[in-house]
N, C-alpha and C positions, 0 to 999 in steps of 0.2 A: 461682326454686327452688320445688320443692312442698311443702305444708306436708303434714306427716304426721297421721294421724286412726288410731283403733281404731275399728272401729264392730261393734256386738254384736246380735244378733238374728236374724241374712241364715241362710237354710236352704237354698235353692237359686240357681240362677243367675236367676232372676225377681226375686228378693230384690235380687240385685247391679244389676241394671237399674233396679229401681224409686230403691235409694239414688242411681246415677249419672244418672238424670234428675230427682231432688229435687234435688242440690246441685248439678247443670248450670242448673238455674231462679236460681239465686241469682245476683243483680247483681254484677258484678265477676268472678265466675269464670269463667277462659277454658277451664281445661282439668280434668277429674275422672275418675282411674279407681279402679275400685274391685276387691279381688281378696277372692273367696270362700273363700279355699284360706286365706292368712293373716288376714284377719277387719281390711284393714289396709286404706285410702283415701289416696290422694295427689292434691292440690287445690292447682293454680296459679292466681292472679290476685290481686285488692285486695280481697275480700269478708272480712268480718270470721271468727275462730271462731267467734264466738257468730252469727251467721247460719247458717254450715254446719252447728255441730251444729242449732241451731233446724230446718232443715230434713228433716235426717236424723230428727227426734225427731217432727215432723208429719209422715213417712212413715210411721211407725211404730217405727220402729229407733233405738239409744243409739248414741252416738259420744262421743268423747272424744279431747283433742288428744295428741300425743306430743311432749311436752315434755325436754327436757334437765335442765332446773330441777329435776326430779321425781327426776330418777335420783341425783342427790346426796342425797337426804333418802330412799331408799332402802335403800342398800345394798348396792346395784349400780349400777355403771359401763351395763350394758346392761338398765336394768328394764324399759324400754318396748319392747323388746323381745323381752326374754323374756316380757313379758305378752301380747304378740301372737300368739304361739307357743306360749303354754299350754294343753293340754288341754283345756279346760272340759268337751268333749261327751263324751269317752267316760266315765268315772265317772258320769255321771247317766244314760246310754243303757244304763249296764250295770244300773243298777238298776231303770230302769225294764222292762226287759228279762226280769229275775227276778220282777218280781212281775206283768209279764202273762202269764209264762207258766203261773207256778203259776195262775192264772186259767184261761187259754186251753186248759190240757192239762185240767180238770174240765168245762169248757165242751166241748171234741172229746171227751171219753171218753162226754156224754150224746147229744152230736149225730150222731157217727159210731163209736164205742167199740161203742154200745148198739144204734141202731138199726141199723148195716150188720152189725156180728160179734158182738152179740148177750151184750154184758157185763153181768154182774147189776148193777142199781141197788137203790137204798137201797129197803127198803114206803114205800109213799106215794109212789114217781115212777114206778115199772114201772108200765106200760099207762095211764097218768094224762098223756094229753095236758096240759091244762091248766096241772099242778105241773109238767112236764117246761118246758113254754114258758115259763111265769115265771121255772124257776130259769136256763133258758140268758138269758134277759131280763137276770136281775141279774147276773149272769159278764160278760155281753157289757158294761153297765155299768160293772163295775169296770175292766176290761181297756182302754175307751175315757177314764173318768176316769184311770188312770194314765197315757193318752198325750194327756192332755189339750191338750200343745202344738201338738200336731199340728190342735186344733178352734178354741185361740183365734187362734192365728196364722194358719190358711190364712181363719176367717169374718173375722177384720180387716182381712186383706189384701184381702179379696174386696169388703169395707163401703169400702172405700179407694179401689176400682177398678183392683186391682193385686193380684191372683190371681198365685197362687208354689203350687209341689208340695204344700206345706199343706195351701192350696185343693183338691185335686185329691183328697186322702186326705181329709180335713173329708168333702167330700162324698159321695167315694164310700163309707165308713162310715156316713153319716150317712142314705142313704140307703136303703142295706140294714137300718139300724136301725129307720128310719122304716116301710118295706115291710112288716118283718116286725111290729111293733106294730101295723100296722094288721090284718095277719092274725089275731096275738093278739086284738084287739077279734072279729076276724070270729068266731073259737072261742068267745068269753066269752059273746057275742049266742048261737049254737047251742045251748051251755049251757042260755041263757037261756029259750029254746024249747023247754027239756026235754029234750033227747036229743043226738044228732047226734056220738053217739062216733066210731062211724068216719068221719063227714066232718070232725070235729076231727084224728081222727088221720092223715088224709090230708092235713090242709093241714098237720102237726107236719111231715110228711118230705118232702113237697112243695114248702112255698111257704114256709117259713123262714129266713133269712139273716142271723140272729143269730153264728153262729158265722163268716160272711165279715167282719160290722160288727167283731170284736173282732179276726179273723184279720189284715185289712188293716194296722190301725196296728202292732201285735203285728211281723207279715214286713219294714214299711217300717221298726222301731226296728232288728229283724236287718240289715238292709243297711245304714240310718245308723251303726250300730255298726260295723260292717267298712269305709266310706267312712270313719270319722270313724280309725279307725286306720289304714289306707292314705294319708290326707292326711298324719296325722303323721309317715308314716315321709317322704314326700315333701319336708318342712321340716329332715330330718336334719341335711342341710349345714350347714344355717345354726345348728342347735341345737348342733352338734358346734365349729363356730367359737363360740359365745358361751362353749362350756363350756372353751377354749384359757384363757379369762383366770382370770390367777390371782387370788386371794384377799387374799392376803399379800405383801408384801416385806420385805426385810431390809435397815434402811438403816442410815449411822454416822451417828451423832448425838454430836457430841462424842465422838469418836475409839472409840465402843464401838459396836456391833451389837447395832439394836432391829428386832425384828418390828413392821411397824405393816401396818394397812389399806392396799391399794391405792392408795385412793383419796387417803391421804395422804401421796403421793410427790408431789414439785414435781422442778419442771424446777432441774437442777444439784446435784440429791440423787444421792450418792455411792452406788449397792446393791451389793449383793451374791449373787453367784450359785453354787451349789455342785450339784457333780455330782444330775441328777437332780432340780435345780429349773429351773421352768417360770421366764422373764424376765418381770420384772412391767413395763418399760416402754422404749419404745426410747432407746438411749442409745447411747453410743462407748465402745468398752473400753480406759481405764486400765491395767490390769494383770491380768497373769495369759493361760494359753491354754488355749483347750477346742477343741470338735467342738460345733458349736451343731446340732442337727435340726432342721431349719424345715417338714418335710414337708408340714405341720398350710397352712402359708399360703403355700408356695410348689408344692407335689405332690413333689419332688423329694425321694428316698429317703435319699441318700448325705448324712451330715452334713457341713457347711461348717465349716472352720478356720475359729477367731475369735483374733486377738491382737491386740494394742497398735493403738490407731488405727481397728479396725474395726468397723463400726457393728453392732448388733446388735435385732431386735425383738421386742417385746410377744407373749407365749401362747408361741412357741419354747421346744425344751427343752435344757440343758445339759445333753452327755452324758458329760464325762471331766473335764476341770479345774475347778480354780478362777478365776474372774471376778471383777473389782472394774471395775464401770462404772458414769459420769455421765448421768445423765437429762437427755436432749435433749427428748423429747414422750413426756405422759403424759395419763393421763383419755382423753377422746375424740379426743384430736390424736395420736393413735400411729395407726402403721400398720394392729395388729391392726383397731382401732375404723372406720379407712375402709374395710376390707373389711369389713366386718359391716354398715356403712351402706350400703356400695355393694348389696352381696346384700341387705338387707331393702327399701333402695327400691326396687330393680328389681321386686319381687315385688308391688309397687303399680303398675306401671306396665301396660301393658296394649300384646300384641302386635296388630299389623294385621289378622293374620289372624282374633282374636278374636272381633274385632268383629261376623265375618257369625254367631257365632254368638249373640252378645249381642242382634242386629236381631232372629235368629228367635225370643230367649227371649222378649222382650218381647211379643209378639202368640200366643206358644206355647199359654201353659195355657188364654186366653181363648178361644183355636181350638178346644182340644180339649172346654172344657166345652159348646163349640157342635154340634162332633161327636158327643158321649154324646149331648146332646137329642135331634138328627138321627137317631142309631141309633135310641134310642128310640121315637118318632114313625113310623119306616121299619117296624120292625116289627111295631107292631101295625098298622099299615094293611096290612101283610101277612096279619093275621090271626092272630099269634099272643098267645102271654099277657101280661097284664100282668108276671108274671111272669118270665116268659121275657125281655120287652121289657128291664125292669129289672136283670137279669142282663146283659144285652149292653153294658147304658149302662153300668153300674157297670165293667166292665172294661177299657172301655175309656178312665173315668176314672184306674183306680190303676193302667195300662200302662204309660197316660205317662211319660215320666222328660227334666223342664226338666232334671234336674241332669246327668247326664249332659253337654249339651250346655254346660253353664256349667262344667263340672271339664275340659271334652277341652285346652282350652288350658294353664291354669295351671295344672294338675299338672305338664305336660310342662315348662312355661316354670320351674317351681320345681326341680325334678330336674334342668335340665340349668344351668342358674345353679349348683347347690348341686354337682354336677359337675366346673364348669366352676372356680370359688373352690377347693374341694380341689386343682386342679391350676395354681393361679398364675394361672388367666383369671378377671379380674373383667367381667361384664356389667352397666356402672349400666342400660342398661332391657333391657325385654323384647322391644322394637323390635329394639335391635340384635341382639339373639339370633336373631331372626330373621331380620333382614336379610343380616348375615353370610356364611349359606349360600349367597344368593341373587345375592351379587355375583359381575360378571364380568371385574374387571381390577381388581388387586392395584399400586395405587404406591406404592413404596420408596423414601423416602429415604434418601442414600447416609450420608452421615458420621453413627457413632452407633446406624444402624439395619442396615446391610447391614457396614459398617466396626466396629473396635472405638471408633474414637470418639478414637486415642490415638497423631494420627498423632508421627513421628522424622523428623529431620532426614536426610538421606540423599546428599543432593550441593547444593555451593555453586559457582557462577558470579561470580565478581569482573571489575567492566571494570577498564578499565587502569588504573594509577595506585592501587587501591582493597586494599586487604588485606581476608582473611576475617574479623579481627580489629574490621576498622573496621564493617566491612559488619555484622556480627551485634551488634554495640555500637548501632548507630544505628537496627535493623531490632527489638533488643530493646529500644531506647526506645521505639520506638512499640506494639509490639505489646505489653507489661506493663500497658497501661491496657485493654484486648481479653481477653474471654474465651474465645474463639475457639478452637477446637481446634487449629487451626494457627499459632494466637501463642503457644499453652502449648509446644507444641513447638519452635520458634524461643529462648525463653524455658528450654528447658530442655535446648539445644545451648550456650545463652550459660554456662550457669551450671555445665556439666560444662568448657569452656574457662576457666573462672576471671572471663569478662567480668561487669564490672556495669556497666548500663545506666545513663545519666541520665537524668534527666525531662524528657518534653517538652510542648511549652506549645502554648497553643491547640489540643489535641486534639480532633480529629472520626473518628465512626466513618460512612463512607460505604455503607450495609448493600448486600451486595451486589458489589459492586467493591473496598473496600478502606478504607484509614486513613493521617489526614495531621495532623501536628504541626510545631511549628517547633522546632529542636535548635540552641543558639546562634544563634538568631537568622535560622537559615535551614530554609526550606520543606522537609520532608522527607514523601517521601509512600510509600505501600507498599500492593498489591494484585494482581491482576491485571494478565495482559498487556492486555486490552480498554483497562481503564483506566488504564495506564500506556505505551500505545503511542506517544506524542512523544516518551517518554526511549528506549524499543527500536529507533526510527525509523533505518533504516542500516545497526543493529548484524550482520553476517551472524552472530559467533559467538555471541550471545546467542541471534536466532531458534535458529540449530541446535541449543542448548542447550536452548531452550523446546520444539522438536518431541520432541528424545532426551526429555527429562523425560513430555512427556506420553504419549507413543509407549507410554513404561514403567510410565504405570496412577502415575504423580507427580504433584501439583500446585503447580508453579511461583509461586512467591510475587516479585515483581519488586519494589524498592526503587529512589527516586531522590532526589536531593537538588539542589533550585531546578532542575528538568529534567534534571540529567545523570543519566546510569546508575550506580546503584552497585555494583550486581549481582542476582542471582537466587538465592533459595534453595528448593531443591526439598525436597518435605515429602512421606511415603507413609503413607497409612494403610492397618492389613490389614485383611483380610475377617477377622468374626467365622468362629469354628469349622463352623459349622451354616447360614452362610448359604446357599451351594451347595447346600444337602441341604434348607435352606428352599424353595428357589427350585423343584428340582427337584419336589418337593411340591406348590406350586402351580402347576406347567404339569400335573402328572399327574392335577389339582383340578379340568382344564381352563380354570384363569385365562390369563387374557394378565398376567408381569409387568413394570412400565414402571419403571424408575430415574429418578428425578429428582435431578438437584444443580446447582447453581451454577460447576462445573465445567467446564472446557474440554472440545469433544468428545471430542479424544481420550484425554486423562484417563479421562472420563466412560464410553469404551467399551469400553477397555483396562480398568479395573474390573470392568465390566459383563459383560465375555467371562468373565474370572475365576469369578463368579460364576454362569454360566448364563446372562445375559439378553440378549434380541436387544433390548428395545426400550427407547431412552434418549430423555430431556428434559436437555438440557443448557444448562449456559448459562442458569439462571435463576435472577433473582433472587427472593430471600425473596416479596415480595409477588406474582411473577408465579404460586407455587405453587398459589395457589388456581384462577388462571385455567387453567392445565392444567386442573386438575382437571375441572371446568365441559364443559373439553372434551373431557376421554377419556369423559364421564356421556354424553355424544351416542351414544357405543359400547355404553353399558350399565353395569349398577351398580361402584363404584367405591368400592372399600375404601385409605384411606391410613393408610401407618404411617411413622410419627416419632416423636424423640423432644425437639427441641428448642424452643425459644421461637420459632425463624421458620417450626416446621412447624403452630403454631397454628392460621393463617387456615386452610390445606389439608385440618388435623381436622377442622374444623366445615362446609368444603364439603363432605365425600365423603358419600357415602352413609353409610358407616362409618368412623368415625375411629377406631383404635388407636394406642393410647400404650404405649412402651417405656417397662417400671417403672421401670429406671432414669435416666430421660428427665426433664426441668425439670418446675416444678409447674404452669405456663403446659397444657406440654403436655399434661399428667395430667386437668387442669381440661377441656381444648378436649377429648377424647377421648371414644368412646362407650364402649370395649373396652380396656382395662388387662392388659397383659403382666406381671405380678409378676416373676418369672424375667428379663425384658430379656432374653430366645431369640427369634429369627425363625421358631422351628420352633413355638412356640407362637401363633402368628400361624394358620399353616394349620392347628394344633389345633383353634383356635377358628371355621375355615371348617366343618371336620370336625363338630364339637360341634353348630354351628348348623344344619347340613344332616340330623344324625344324631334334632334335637330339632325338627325342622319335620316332618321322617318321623311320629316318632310323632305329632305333633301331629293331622296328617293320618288317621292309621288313628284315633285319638279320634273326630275330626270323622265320618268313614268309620260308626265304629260308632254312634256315636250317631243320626245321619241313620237309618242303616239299619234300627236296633234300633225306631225309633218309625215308620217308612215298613213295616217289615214288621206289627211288632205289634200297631198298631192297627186293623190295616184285621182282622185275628188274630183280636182280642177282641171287634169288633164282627160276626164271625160269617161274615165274606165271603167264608170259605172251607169253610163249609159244619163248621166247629168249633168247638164248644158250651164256649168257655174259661170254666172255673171263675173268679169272681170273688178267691181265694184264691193260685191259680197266677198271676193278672196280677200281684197285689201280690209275691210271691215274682221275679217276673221283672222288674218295675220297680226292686226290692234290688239284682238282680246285675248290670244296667246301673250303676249306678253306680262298683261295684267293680270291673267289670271296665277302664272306662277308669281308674282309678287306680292299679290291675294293671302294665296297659299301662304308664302312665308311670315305674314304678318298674324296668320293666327298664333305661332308660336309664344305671342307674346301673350296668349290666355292662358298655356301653359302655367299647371302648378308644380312647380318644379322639387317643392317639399312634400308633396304628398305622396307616401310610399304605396300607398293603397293600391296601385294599377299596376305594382313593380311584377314583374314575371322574368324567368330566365327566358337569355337569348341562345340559340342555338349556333354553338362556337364552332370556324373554320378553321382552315390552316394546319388541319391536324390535333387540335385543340381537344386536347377532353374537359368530360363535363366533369361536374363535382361528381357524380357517382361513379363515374368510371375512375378517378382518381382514388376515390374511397375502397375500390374494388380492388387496389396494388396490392399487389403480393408481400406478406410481410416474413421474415425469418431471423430467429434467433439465434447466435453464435454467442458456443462458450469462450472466455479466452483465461487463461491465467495469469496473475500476476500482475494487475491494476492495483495499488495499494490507496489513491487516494483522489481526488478531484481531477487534480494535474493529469493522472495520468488517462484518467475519463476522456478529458479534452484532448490530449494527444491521438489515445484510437479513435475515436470520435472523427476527428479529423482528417487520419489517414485513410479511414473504411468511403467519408464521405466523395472522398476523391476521385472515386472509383466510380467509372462512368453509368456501371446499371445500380448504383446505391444513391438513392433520393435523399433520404436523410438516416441518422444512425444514432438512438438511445443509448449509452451504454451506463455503468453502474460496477462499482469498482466493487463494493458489497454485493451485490448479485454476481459478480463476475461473466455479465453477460454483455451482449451489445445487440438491441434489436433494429432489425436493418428494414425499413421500405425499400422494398423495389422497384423500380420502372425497369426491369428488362430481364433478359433469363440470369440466375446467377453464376455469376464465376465462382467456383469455391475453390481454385489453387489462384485466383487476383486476391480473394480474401485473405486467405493463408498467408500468402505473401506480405500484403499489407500488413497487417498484424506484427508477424515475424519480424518486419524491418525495424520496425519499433522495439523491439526487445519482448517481448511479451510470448504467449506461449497459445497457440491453435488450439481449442481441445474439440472442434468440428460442430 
């Protein structure tokens, strides 16, 4: 897990490199990213605090750790980060802002006021070169000591060997400051020689550059000022979730109703909720029924019925009744609090594509101070002025814009995060944010995720001799120690028939296949036909019972006691509402989407048709989910969503893992991408979101590239135009703003509207759905499959086999149809087959 950091000082994205190559030097840390936007660093490995900030503080820069500990002796629940998120720069930019201008606008009314349109000055400065140069001297002065940060921090960074925007302002002010002083000396010497009014007053309107030395810092405060308020609006989401918590709650204390602090609710404190207040912590509602609005952390408009029983959470608003509900999780273990933690980590974390611009910050400003010399240098071996030369260098020192290039990502990455949390999608990083868009086959699993999770009893099979009575008595002994969706069900057929189960002994859960116990003293086992095919052995009316059930989108639950058949209970679970309309969404996303379950095939495809989907994995168990996975990534990237404890391994293989909010805390944990809501339709929301946030990202990157590949070659004159030292700094400002611009439209983004959805054309080797559709497909006889079992056995072995995609097979058919992705092997086939016992017939 990464430990969290504030770090204070960083000005551009040079800043952000230089910290993330300081604490990348420190023993023990394997992983460090650092983000400009919120002022926040996230540091995995065994290196102490005190080494990381040590490091940070020998770059230059303050850091400090983000402690939990802290927020209690605070005052707030979220201090650390609403400290992260504070302000700081606009208030001081605005005033430094105000007093270079009253500066700067006395300094332009004698430099250009006077001498171009000819405005009366005070006696003693009209036609008095001399007084005129000194008094713009001291203006220029004041105007650089009020932006003095801009000289300590770019000459420290630069004493450091780690030149930032600073640098680039430092010097190009400093160097027009420097030029013109030294002209100043050139007037005072003429002076000195007794005369030389008009060539003083030729070098006042010619060779001076006092008014660009105060201009430059003066234009780059104007644009820091407008970045530094474009960034905030960027952090709005996250500001707007911190500001959901409430303040106060109303608990009973000894049967009366006291307001206390938030922070002093414990978990089994009774509160109190009344029209129009905010729920200070999740809990279960005891009494009473309202309309709770959860807009705020789920996106969803229409308030949600809350009564007896139903759970309720943290920052939501009561909108009609009255509430009396017990505190389940409160402080930082509520719901509210993991999405504010999940959106403020991710906002540390650092997308892939980032990175190519972070490579170019770091060698960036060093390049360009080498370019200004080079101008320099070019020029006058051209033969022109010192003058002239210094003009060209200067601008195309303050053109530059590192920032730019360091904001094109994490604006975009913060706005579509902050997006994405308003509407139920949490993104813990900025990886997956990105990745998301970029994947090309979508696996589902079925129970929970595509189903509602909640299957019913639906038809019962008894062998001879065996009553439904006895059969659901003995099938609900074993299955009451099972959490299993299809034991709740069984479990909740026994208990509307009046049956109660007894206990059985020796229980084992067989993950995968099924569950066996002994009930008086005999072997009772229940699962699966695969693994209960010795008690099926013969039976023609159970088979036909097991095809009708699967035929009809059922799955067959088989029950036996010391081998014999007891019977068959068939169990259906439905498709959620939205699934079809999910599904349908991600083929028009151009995904391929693939079903996976544990499920017999025709179970498995009989749901699947239901649903939209041609392509199924069936027949797997828990642990085999990840090795699918593994294998549809050979096709191209690969997003899985689940929501249970066996979909865990599968989260953490896929390129992206999504977790159903309503889904175990296993799963929530293993997942990159969080469904608040549990909708499948926010699933391709979040492909949407991530493809709509990688766009902008791109035109960033686009502008920024462009803006410094046009404008420098601009300033340094190579287009035969003479750019004012004053105009670069001006256009260096609006680079900044405008990629911050840019990322702030994302938040007009309609992120549920499919209507715009088109396929993206897949790299990396990646095929598309039609060339996927175009695999070679081939049919093998084999002999000697007698039953389900043994389906899944070849099944299994054929799948194994590196140019076999997936493999049908059919014990009644005596076939296996094999997808290919690659030429066939037909003695790998043979083989496999064989080892199994079973018999080639080609």
């Amino acid at each position: 897990m990464k430990e969290q950091y504030i770090v204070t000082g960083m000005s551009c994205a040079a800043c952000q490199a230089r910290v993330e190559k300081a604490v990348q030097g420190v023993p023990g840390v394997k992983e460090c990213s650092v983000s400009l936007l919120t002022n926040s660093m996230g540091v995995e490995g065994t290196a102490s605090a005190e080494a990381i900030i040590r490091a940070v503080e020998k770059a230059g820069y303050g850091a400090a750790r983000k402690e939990a500990g802290e927020r209690k002796h605070s005052g707030s629940l979220y201090a650390a980060e609403e400290e992260a998120l504070k302000d700081r720069e606009t208030p001081v930019l605005k005033k430094r802002l105000i007093l270079s201008l009253i500066f700067l606008l006395a300094l332009m009314y004698i430099s250009m006021g006077h001498t171009m349109l000819h405005f009366p000055l005070p006696p003693g400065l009209s036609g008095n070169p001399w007084a005129l140069t000194l008094t713009e001297l001291l203006l220029a002065v004041c105007v650089m000591i009020v932006n003095r940060k801009f000289f300590t921090s770019g000459f420290s960074a630069l004493f450091h060997r780690a030149p930032n925007m600073d640098t680039l302002v430092a010097l190009g002010s400093s160097v027009s400051f420097g030029w013109s002083l030294a002209v100043f000396y050139r007037m005072c010497q003429l002076a000195a020689e007794g005369g030389g009014m008009e060539a003083a007053m030729e070098l006042f309107h010619k060779e001076l550059y006092f008014e660009s030395a105060a201009m430059i810092p003066a234009l780059i405060t104007v644009g820091k000022l407008l970045e530094a308020v474009s960034k905030g609006r960027t952090t709005n989401a996250l500001k707007s979730l911190l500001a959901l918590a409430p303040k106060t709650a109303v608990v009973l204390r000894n049967g009366a109703e006291v307001e206390v602090p938030v922070e002093e609710v414990s978990v089994g404190d009774v509160f109190v909720v009344r029209p129009g207040m905010s729920i200070p912590a999740d809990g279960i509602v005891t009494e009473g029924y309202s309309a709770v609005n959860e807009a705020a952390l789920t996106g969803e408009s229409v308030p949600v019925d809350k009564k007896e029983g139903d759970r309720v959470s943290t920052g939501t608003m009561n909108e009609s009744g009255f509430l009396r509900c017990r505190a389940v999780a409160v402080g930082e273990d509520t719901s509210l609090s993991a999405i504010i933690r999940l959106v403020s980590d991710a906002a540390a974390t650092k997308a892939p594509i980032a990175r190519i611009a972070d490579r170019i910050s770091g060698i960036f400003v060093p390049a360009v101070i080498a370019i200004a010399v080079l101008v320099i240098v070019i020029w006058l071996l051209l033969g022109e002025s010192v003058s002239f030369a210094l003009a060209r260098g200067i601008s195309v020192l303050v053109i530059s814009c590192p920032c730019a290039l360091g904001l094109a990502t994490p604006v975009a990455i913060m706005v579509g995060n902050g997006l994405g949390a308003r509407n139920g999608i949490l993104f813990k990083t900025s990886e997956a944010l990105e990745l998301i868009g970029r994947t090309a086959i979508v696996a589902l699993d079925k129970t929970g995720t595509l189903t509602e999770g909640k299957p019913v009893v639906t038809a019962i099979y008894t062998a001879d001799g065996v009553s439904e009575q006895e059969l659901l008595q003995k099938a609900a002994a074993l299955e009451k120690k099972s959490q299993h969706p299809y034991a709740l069900a069984i479990l909740a057929e026994a208990g509307a028939r009046g049956i109660t189960p007894p206990d059985a002994e020796d229980f084992q859960n067989i993950p995968g296949k099924g569950l066996i116990g002994s009930l008086e003293g005999k072997m009772v086992r229940g699962g699966n036909a695969a693994y209960l095919a010795d008690a099926l052995s013969g039976n023609g009316e159970a088979e036909a019972f097991l095809e009708k059930s699967a035929s009809g989108g059922r799955t067959p639950l088989v029950f036996a006691e010391e081998g014999r058949l007891l019977g068959i209970v068939a169990v259906a679970d439905t498709l959620k509402s939205d699934s079809a309309e999910a599904v349908r969404e991600f083929q028009k996303q151009g995904l391929e989407v693939v079903m996976l379950t544990g499920d017999n095939e025709k179970t498995a495809k009989a749901v699947a048709a239901e649903a939209g989907i041609e392509r199924v994995e069936a027949g797997i168990l828990p642990e085999e989910k990840s090795t699918v996975i593994r294998r549809l990534q050979k096709e191209g990237r690969v997003a899985m969503v689940g929501d249970g404890i066996n979909d865990a391994p599968a989260l953490v293989t896929a390129d992206v893992g999504i977790a159903i909010g309503a889904g175990t805390d296993v799963a929530l944990e293993s997942a990159d991408v969080v469904l608040v809501n549990g909708s499948l339709r926010d699933a391709s929301a979040a492909v949407r979101l991530g493809r709509a946030t990688r766009r902008n990202i791109l035109q960033n990157l686009f502008w920024a590239f462009f803006y410094n590949l046009i404008c420098i070659p601009l300033a340094a004159g190579a287009f035969a135009v003479k750019l004012n030292p004053m105009i670069a700094a001006a256009a260096m400002s609006l680079s900044s703003v405008t990629v911050c611009l840019n990322a702030l439209r994302l938040n007009l983004f309609q992120l549920r509207d499919p209507s715009k959805d088109r396929p993206i054309k897949q790299k990396n080797g990646a095929k598309s759905i039609t060339e996927r559709k175009d695999t070679m497909e081939k049919t093998v006889k084999i002999e000697g499959m007698m039953c389900e079992h043994c389906e899944a056995t070849v099944k299994k072995a054929l799948e194994a086999l590196p140019f076999v995609e997936s493999a049908v097979t059919s014990h009644k058919e005596g076939t296996a149809v094999l997808t290919l992705n690659g030429e066939l092997d037909e003695a790998a086939v043979k083989k496999a087959v064989e080892d199994k016992d079973y018999k080639y017939l080609g």
